[in-house]
N, C-alpha and C positions, 0 to 999 in steps of 0.2 A: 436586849443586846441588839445593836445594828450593825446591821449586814455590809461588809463593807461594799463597794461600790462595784468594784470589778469582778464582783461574784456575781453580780447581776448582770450582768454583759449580755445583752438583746432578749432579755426578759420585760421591756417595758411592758408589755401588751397582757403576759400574766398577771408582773405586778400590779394594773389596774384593775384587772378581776378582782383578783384578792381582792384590794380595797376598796373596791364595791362592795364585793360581797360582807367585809367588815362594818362599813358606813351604814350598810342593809340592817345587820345585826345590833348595833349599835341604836338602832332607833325603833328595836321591837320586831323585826322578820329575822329574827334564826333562823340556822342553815348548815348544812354542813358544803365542806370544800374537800373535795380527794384531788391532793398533788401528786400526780403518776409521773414515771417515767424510768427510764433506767436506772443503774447503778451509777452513782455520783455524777448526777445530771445538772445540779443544784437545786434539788426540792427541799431540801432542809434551810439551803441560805433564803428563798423565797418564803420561806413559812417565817425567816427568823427578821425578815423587814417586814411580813404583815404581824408581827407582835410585837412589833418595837410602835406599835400603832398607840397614840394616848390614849386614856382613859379609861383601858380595859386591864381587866384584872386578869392576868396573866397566868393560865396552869398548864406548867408541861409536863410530858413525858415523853422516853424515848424506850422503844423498845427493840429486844436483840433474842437473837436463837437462844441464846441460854439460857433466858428465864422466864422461855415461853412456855413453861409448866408450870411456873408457880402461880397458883390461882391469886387472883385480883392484884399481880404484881403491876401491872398498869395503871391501876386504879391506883395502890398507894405511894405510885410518884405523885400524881394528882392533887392527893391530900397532903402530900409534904406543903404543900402552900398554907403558910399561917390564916387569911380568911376562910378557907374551906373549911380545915381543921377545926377553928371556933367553931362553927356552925354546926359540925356533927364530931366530936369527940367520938362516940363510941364508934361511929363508923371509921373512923381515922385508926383506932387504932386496931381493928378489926381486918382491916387491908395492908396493914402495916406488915402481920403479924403472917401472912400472903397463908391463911388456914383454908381449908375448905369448909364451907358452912353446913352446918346438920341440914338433914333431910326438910325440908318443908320452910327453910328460914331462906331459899337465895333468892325468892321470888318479894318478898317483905325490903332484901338488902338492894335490890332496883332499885324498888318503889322509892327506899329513903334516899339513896345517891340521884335520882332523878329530884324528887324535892331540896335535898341539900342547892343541887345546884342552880334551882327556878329561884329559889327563895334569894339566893346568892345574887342572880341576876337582877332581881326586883331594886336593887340597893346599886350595882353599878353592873354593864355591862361586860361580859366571859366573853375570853377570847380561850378555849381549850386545843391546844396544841399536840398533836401527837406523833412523835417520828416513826417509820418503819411500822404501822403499823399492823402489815403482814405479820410480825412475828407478834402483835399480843397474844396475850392468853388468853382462852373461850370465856373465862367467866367473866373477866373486865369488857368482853365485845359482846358477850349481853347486857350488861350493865350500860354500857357506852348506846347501845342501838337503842334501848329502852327510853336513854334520853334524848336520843336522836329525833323518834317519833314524835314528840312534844316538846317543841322547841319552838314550835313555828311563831307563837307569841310571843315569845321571851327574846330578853337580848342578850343571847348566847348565838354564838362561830365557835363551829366544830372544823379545826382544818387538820385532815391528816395528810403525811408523805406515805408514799407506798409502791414500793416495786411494783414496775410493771412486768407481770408479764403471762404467760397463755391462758395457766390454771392458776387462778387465786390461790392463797393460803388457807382462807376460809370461804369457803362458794357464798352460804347460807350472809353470812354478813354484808358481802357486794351485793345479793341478790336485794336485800333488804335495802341495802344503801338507795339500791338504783331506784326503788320505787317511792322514794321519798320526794316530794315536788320542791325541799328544799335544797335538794342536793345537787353538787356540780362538780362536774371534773376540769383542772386545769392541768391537761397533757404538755409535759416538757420533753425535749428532744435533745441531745448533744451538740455542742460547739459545731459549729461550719466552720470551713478553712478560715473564711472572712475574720471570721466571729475569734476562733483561735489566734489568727492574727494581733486583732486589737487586744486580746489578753496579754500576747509576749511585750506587745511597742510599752502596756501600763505598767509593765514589772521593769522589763528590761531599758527602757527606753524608746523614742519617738524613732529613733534611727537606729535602731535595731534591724538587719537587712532581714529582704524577704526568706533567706534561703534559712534563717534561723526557724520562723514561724512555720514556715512549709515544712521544714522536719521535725519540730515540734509536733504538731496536725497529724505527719506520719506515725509516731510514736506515742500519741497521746487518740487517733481519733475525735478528738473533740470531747473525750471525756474530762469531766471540769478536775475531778481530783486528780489524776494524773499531768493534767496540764500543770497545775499549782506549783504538784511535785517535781517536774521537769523544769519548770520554771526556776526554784531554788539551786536542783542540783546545776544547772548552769551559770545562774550567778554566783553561787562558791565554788566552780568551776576557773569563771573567767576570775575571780581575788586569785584564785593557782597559776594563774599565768597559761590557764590550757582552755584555748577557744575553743568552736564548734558546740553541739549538742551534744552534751553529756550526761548519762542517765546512771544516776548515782544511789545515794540512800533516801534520799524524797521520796524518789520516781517507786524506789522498791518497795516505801513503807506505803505508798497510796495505792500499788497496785492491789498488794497484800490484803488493805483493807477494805479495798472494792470487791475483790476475791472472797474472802471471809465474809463478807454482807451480803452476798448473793444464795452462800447455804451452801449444806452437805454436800448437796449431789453436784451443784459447781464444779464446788473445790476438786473432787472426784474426776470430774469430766476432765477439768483442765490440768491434776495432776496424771492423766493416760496420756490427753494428748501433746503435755510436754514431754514427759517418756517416748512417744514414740516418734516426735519430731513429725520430721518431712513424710514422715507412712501415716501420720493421724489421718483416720477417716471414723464416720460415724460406728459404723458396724464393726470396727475393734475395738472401740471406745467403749461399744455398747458391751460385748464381750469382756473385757478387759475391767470395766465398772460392778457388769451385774445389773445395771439398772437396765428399764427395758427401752424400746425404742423411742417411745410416747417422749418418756422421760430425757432419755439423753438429747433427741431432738427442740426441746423445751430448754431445754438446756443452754445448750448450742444457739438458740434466740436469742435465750436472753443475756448469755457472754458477750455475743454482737451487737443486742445492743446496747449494750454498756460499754464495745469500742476496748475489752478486754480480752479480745479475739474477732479475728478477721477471718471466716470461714471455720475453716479449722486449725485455722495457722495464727501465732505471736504478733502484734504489731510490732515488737520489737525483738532482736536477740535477747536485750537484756531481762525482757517480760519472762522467756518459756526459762532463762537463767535462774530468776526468781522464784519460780513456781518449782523449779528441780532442787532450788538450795532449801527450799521450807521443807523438804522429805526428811524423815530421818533414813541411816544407811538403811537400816530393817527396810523400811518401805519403799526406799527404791530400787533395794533388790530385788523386791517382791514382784513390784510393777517391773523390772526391765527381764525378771523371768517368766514372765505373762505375753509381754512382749514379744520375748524370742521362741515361746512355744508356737504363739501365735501365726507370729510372720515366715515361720521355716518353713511353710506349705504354702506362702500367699506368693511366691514371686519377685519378692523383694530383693535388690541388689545384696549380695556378701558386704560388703563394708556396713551395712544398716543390721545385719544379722551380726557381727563382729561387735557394731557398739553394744548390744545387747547382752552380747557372751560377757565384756566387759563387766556392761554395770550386772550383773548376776553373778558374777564373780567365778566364771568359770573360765579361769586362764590359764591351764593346763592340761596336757595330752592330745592326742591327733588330730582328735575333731578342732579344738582349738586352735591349730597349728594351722590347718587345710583354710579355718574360714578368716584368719587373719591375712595369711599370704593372700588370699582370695580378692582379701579385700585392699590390700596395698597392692595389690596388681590394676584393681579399679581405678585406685585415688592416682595411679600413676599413668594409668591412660589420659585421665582428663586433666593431667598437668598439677597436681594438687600434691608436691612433692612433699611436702613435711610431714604430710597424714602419711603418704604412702611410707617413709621410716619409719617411721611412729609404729605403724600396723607389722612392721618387719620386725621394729624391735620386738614388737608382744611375742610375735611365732616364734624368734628367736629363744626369748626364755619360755614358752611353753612348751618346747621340743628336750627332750631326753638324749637323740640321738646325736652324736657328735658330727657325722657329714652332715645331718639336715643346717644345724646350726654353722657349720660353718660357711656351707652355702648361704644360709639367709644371711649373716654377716657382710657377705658380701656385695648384695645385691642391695641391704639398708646402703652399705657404703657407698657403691656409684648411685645411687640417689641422692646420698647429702653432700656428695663430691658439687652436682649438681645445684643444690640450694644453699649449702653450709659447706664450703671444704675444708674450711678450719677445726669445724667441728669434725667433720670426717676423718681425719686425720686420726683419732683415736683411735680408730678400729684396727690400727694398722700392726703393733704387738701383737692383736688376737689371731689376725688373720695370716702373720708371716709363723706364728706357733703351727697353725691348722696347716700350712704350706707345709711344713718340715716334717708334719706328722704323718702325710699324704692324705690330707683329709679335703684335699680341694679339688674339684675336676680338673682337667685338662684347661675349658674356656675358661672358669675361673682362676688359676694360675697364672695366664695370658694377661687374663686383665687385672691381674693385681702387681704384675710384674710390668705392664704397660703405665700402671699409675706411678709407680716405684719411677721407672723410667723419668715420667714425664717430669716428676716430684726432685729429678738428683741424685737417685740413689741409684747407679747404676749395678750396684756389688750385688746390695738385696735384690735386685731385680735377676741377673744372670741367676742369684742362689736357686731361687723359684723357680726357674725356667727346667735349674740342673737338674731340680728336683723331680719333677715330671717326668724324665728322659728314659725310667726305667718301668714305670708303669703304660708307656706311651706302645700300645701293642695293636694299633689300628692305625690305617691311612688317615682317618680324621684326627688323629690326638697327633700321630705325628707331623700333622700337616697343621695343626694348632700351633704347636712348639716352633715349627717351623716360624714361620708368620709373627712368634713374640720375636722370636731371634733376631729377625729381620729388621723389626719396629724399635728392637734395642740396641743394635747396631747402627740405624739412620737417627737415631734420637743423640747417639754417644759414638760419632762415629772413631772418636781418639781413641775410644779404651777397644778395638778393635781390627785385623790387618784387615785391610783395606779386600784382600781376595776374598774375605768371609762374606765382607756385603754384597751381595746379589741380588737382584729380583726376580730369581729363575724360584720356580718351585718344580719339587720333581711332577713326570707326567702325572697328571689327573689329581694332583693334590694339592691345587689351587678351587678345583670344582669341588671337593670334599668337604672343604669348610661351609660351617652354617651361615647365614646372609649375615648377620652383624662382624664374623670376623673376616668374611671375605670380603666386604667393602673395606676394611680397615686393610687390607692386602693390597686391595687393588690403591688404594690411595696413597698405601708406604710404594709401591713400582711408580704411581704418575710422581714423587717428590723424587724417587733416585732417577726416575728417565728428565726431569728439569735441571737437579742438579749433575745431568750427563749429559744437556746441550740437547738430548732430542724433545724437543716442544712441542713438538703437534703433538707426539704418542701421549705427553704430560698432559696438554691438555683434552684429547679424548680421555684418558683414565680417568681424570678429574671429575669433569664433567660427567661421567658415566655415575661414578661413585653418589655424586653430590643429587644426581635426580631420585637417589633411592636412601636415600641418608635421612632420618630425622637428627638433625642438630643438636633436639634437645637431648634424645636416647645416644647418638654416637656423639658426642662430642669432638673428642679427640680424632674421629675418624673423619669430622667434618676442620677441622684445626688444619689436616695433614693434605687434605682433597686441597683447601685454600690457598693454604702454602705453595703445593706444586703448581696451580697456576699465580702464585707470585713471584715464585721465583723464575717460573715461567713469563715472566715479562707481560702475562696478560691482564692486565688490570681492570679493561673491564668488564672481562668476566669474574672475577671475583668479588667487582662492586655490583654485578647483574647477582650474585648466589648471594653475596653475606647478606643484600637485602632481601632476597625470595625465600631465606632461611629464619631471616628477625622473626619473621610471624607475628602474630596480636601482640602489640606491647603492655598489654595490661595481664597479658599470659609470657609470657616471658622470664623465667630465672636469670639467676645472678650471672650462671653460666653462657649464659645468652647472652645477656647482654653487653658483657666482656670481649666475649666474641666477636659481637655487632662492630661495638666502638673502636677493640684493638685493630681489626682489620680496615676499618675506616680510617683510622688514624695513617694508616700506611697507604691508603689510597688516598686519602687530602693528602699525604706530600708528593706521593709520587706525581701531581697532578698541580702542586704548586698551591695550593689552599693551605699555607701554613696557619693562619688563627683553627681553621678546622681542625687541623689534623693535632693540634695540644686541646683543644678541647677534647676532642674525643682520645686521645691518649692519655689524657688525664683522668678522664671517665673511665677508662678500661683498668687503670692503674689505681682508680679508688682502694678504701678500704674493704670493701664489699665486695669486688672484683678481684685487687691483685692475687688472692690464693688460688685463683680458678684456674692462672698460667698456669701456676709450678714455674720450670727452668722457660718454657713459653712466654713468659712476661718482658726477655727482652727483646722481644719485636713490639709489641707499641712504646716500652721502654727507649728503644732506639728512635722510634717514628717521633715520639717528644720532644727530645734531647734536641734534632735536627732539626727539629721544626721551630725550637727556641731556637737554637743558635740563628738559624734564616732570618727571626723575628728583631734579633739585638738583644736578645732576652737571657744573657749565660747564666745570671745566677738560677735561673728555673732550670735551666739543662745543667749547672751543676748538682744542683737538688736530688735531680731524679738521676745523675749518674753514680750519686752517693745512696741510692735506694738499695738494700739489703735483697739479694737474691738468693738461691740453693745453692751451695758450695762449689757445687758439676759444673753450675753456670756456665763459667767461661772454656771447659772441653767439651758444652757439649756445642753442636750444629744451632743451636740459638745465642749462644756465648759467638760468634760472629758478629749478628748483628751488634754487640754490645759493643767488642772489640772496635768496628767502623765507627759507630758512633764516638768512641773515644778517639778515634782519629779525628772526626770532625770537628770536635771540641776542640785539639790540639790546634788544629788549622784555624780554627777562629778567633781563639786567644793569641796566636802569635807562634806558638809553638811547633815551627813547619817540623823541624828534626824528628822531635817526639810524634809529630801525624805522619813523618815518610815512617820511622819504624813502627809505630802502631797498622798503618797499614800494610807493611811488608811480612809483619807478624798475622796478620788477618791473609793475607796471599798465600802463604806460608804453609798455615792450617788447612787451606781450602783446596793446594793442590796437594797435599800429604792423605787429606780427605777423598779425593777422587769428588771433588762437590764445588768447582771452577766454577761457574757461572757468573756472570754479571747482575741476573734476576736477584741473586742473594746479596753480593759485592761487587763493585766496580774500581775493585782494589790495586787496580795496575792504572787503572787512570786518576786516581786520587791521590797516588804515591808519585805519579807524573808531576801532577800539580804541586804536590808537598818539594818536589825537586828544584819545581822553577819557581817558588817563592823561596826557595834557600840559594836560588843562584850560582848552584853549580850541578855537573853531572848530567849538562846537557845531552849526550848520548844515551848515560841508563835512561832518562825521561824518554828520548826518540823509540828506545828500544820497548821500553814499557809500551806503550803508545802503539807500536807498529805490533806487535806481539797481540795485543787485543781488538787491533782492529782483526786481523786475522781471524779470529773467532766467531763462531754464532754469535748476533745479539741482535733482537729488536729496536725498533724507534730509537727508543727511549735513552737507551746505553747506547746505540750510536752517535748519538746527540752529543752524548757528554764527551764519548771518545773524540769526535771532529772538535768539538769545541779547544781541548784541550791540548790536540793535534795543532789546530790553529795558533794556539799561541808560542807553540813553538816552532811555526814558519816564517816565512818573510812577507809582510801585508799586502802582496798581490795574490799568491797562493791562498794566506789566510781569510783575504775574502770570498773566495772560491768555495771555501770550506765551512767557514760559516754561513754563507747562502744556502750551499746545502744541508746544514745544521736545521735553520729556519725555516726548509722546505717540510723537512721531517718532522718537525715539531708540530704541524697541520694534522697528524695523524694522529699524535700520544696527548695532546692537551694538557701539559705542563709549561701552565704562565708562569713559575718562576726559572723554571731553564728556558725562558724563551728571552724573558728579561737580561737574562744572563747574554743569551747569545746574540740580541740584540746592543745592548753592552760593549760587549769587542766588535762587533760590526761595526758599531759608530766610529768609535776608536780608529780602527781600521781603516774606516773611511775618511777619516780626519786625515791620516797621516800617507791619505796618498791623493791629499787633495780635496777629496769627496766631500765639500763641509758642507755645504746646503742640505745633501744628504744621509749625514754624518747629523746634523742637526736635527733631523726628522727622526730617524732614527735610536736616537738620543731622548726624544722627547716620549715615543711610544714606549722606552726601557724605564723611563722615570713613569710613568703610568700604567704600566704592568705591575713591576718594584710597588709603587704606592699599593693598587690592588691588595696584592701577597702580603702588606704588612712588612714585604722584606727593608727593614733598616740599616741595617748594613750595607746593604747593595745600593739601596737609594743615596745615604752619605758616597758610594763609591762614584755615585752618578752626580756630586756636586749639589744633592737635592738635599732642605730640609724635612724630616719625616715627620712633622710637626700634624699633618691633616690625616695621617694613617688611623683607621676607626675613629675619623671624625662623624662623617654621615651617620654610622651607627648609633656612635654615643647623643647624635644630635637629638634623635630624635625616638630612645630608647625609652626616657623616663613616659613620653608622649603613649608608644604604646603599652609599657604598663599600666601607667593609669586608664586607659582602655576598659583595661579589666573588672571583670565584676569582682564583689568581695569573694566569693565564692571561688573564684576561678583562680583570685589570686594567692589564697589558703591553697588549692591544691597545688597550683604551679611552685609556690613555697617551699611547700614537701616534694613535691619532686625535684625541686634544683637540691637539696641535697640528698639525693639520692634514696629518696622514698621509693618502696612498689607502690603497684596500685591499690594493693589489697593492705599493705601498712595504712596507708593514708585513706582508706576508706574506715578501715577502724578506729584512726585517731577521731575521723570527723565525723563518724555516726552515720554515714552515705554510704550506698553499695558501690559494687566496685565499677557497674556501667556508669552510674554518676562520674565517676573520677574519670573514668575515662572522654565521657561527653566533655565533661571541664577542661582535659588536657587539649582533647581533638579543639575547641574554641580558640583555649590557649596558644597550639599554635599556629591554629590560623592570626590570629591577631600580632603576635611577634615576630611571622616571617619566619618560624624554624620550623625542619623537618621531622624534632623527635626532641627526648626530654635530654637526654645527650647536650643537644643544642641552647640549651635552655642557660638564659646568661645569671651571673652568681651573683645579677643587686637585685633578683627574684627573692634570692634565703631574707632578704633585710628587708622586706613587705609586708610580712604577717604583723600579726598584735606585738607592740613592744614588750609584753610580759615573754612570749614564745621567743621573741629575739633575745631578750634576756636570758633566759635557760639557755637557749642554744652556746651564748657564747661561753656562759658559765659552764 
């Protein structure tokens, strides 16, 4: 049989031993050859091209742990060979029959299998082959040595394979071996990166990229049978249409059998230290096996070097997956209550004591209870939200007690609010049962009636609240209750009279609360002191709340801080927090990053970056996002819509004004924004009537609300404007008009107010007016209301003369307008918007292809809305890889974050993956 080619991959320098030493053999110097090395190194493909050699008469065997008891089992694969068999019948079938020989007869049975096979040789040249064999049987390796020593005439090669490693199998046989002058050892060693390389380009292809082979090497070591195997599971991988490194049933069956050929105490070793994962060390292994230290360390050699263990750790996930699924249940209960007896004195973090309670099957009662919360308190420090449910749900059913359980209920809950809020969403019968029952504390009630809130449901929310009211017999419960009330009056301020909402709390019962619901206080007082005109005190509360706030633990308390200084006119402090709050984007939840984009979306328009502000409102508004609002979804809902309309773009702001929200929507304080928004659609289609009474109806709500501001609506100057494109009621518009300029506002809202001021005076006033419109705009940095006010200035200036400068003018509005993307305003301006995202589109395809393969797979997964840790599992890479790839990615693209990341990224990957996606 010959060896194929690529099994030999930088073995030339062996393979010419061998056939020396065969050529040697071949012409009268016999000799033996010991092929060493690891486990599946390729000693058997090297043995199986020096026997593919001519002229030699060819006897193998191969030997294995099971039937290294049976005496002269070695020897009678040997004579399964029809020339040998001739030659000695009775010995042939004497070895067949694997007996042990009577007393005084196995020193006679040498003699004759040493002649059998001189005699053999005298006629044509033995080439005797023997795999593994460390596992023969004693009597076939005396027989075998016997002929060893008397060879050296004859043209006989003795080539064995044989694990290397610390203590032989048999001492007494190597020692003989070694002093034989015809013997030689050819040491084989594992694949190199280099080496693994050129194995993937011969399977896979010449252009095969390097990052395939590199993670290949990762997960294979350089082990040749695992390569193979990895090798296959990739290309029936890529026939599926799923790129990257995929370690499948190849990869499993070669690990498996690289494991099982290394013996007992191996498989021992590496079934402890896949049980006990990330805690494997020697000295629990050692404990945990029974075997001694000598041993397990022997061990441990020789796992590594066969590249079937990297210290004490898997080269792959899917390795220690392997070694855990070949347990039966018996045995790995066994092993994970050795485990946990073990590690409950050693120091080990709770979540690694929890797995163990698991697989030992003890998931029930206190102790159960204590070390699972224990350890979803861990998985939740270090941002690892799914584990940290997971571990809540277990305490949950291993608890008897009904307030234990209702509490953990709800603590799984604002965690999968957090990473799943769809899914969370189910808990919410359990929880509003346990509320009726009084089975929920005071905070817990708060924050289940605050979710309720956020979610639309303002009934269930008040139920919860009532429900509290009679066991509330402490300053702090009633200063709890207080605080929901509060948070569900400013959330629903319609369903509520206007004197209930306060931000007073009585004395000393604002300091009473614990730190998570007092920043959620302090944040509902900075949103009613914004929406009361006083701004500074809004934004100190904000700003106090947000330095102490984790975004990802308080969410909605970080929602409410943002708000008030948005509505608060300060933008950008809210673009200085939503970014100082993003944190690691590769640690980042869904709820984050909803967060991130929603509020970005509403800072690209107030700021005049309308293509940003639909990207990322469209980000925020994904599938994977929009449940995270609740009735909050129509603020970048609104920031979309607008920013289409600014763009020319209605059917997309129709889209998303026909998007399905919570029924409260529109009575609650985020049903506003929607409300404007539908006004601006009115005003863009043509529909002035229906945008004065949509905004009259949004004015309406706001002063019924006690929640006036322009930071929320600027509803008396858009109803202005709805006026004087309908061409009548020049006074209501003056009066609208004069009525808000009177009011607090910043910049930004003075801007629009002068603007629209202006057009309803005579063009010597109104250039007055929009000069100082234009002054103003030097401070809030909104290019499309500067376009805007640039616009009538020309105009203005036209018609009192002014054209030269009216011309200038004119030209800087058409190049702001371009900028923004705004098409409608440029058509206003006489201009074709024929070059708007030209430059980008020009030379977009250029830096994509930039890209390495590698970078362009991940940035793929993440333009549609991959994590890091998704798309680190799809491709077999850790999650810092992904992240290295993104951080490249967007350096090379010119974007700030995967938000930014443009959508003919999804259309890059392997056309197999474009194909499922769209299917």
């Amino acid at each position: 049989m010959r060896a194929a080619p690529d099994e030999l991959i930088a073995r030339d320098d062996e393979l010419s031993r061998l056939q020396r030493a065969l050529t040697r053999a071949g012409s009268g110097r016999g000799g033996v050859v010991a092929i060493t090395g690891p486990i599946a190194s390729g000693k058997t493909a090297l043995l199986d091209a020096g026997a593919a050699k001519s002229g030699f008469v060819a006897l193998r065997a191969v030997c294995s742990w099971e039937e290294r008891t049976l005496p002269y089992g070695m020897l009678g694969q040997l004579f399964d060979h029809p020339e040998l068999a001739a030659q000695a019948p009775d010995l042939a079938h004497f070895t067949a029959s694997c007996e042990s020989p009577q007393a005084g007869t196995d020193n006679r049975l040498r003699a004759e299998f040493t002649r059998t096979l001189l005699a053999l040789a005298a006629d044509w040249p033995v080439l005797i082959g023997i795999d593994d064999v460390h596992h023969a049987d004693a009597e076939s390796l005396r027989c075998l040595l016997h002929l060893a020593r008397r060879i050296g005439p004859a043209r006989i090669a003795v080539v064995l394979t044989e694990l290397r490693r610390p203590t032989p199998a048999d001492s007494r046989f190597q020692a003989e071996l070694l002093s034989l002058r015809s013997y030689q050892e050819i040491a084989l060693r594992p694949l190199t990166e280099a080496q693994t390389g050129e194995l993937v380009r011969r399977h896979l292809g010449a252009e095969t990229h390097e990052d395939v082979s590199a993670d290949t090497f990762r997960a294979t070591g350089g082990n040749l049978l695992l390569g193979h195997g990895l090798i296959n599971d990739i290309r029936e991988a890529r026939t599926a249409g799923r790129p990257g490194v995929v370690a499948g049933r190849a990869y499993r069956l070669a690990y498996l059998s690289s494991l099982y050929r290394c013996g007992p105490s191996a498989l021992r070793v590496a079934r402890a230290s896949a049980v006990l994962g990330a805690s494997a060390e020697a000295v629990l292994v050692q404990r945990m096996t029974g075997l001694n230290k000598d041993a397990v360390e022997q061990v441990y050699e020789q796992l590594n070097e066969g590249r079937l263990l990297q210290g004490e750790r898997f080269p792959h996930p899917a390795a220690r997956s392997i070694v855990l699924d070949d347990l039966s249940a018996l045995e790995r209960r066994n092993l994970h209550e050795s485990a946990l007896e073990l590690l409950r004195d050693h120091g080990v973090a709770g979540n690694v004591l929890a797995r163990h309670q698991i697989g030992a099957g003890r998931v029930h009662g206190e102790e159960a209870v204590e070390l699972f919360t224990g350890a979803a308190r861990e998985h939740h420090l270090r941002g690892e939200l799914d584990d940290a449910a997971g571990y809540l749900e277990l305490a949950h059913r291993a608890s008897d007690d009904p307030v234990t359980r209702a509490a953990l209920r709800v603590g799984a809950a604002a965690i999968e609010r957090l990473c799943n809020p769809v899914r969370a969403g189910r808990h919410l019968p359990e929880l509003l049962t346990a509320s009726r029952a009084g089975l929920l504390s005071s905070e817990h009630a708060v924050s289940l009636a605050d979710w309720l809130a956020m979610g639309g449901r303002p009934g269930e929310a008040a139920e919860v609240l009532a429900t509290q009211r009679p066991a509330a017999d402490s300053e702090q419960h009633r200063a709890l209750l207080r605080s929901g009330e509060l948070s569900l009056a400013l959330v629903h301020p319609g369903a509520w009279d206007p004197l209930r909402r306060t931000d007073r709390f009585a004395a000393g019962g604002l300091g009473s609360l614990p730190g998570p619901a007092r920043h959620r206080a302090v944040a509902d007082q900075a949103v009613i002191a914004a929406l009361r005109g006083r701004l500074d005190r809004a934004d100190a509360n904000a700003e106090s709340v947000l330095q102490h706030t984790d975004a990802t633990a308080d969410r909605t308390t970080a929602i409410m801080a943002l708000l008030a200084l948005l509505y608060a006119e300060n933008t950008d402090a809210v673009q200085f927090w939503v970014d100082k709050l993003a944190g690691d984007e590769g640690t980042r939840t869904p709820a984050d990053e909803a967060v991130h984009a929603g509020f970005n979306a509403e800072i690209a328009l107030r700021r005049g970056d309308l293509m940003r502000a639909v990207e990322y409102g469209e980000a925020a508004l994904g599938h994977r996002h929009l449940p995270t609002w609740g009735m909050a979804a129509a603020l970048p809902l609104s920031s979309t819509v607008v920013a289409a309309i600014r763009l020319g773009d209605l059917d997309r702001a129709e889209r998303w004004l026909a998007e399905p929200l919570p029924q409260q929507t529109p009575e609650s304080l985020f049903g506003l924004h929607l409300l404007w928004a539908r006004g601006q659609h009115h005003l863009a289609t043509g529909r002035h009537g229906a945008a004065y009474t949509a905004f009259r109806e949004c004015g309406e709500r706001m002063r019924r609300w006690a929640v006036d501001v322009p930071g929320l609506a600027l509803w008396r100057v858009d109803a202005a404007e709805s006026l004087l494109l309908l061409g009548r009621d020049r006074a209501e518009g003056l009066r609208l008009v004069s009525e808000q300029l009177s009011r607090p506002m910043r910049p930004r809202a003075r801007v629009q107010t002068l603007r629209v001021q202006a057009a309803y005076s005579p063009p010597p006033q109104r250039i007055d007016l929009l000069e100082e419109a234009a002054d103003l705009l030097v401070t809030c940095n909104d290019q499309y209301e500067l376009a805007n006010v640039l616009s009538d200035l020309a105009e203005a200036s036209s018609m009192v003369r002014q054209h030269s400068r009216a011309r200038g003018l004119l030209r800087r509005a058409r190049h702001l307008a371009t900028q923004c993307g705004a098409v409608p305003l440029l058509r206003r301006l006489g201009a074709e918007p024929s070059d708007i995202g030209g430059a980008w589109d020009a030379t977009l395809g250029q830096r994509i292809a930039s890209l390495t393969e590698s970078e362009r797979r991940v940035a793929a997964l993440a333009a549609v809305g991959r994590t890091n840790r998704e798309i680190a599992e799809q491709l077999f890479v850790t999650a810092s890889t992904v992240e290295q790839h993104l951080t490249n990615v967007f350096r090379k693209l010119a974007v700030k974050g995967r938000q930014q990341l443009p959508k003919e990224l999804a259309d890059v990957g392997e056309p197999a993956d474009r194909d499922r996606r769209c299917g």
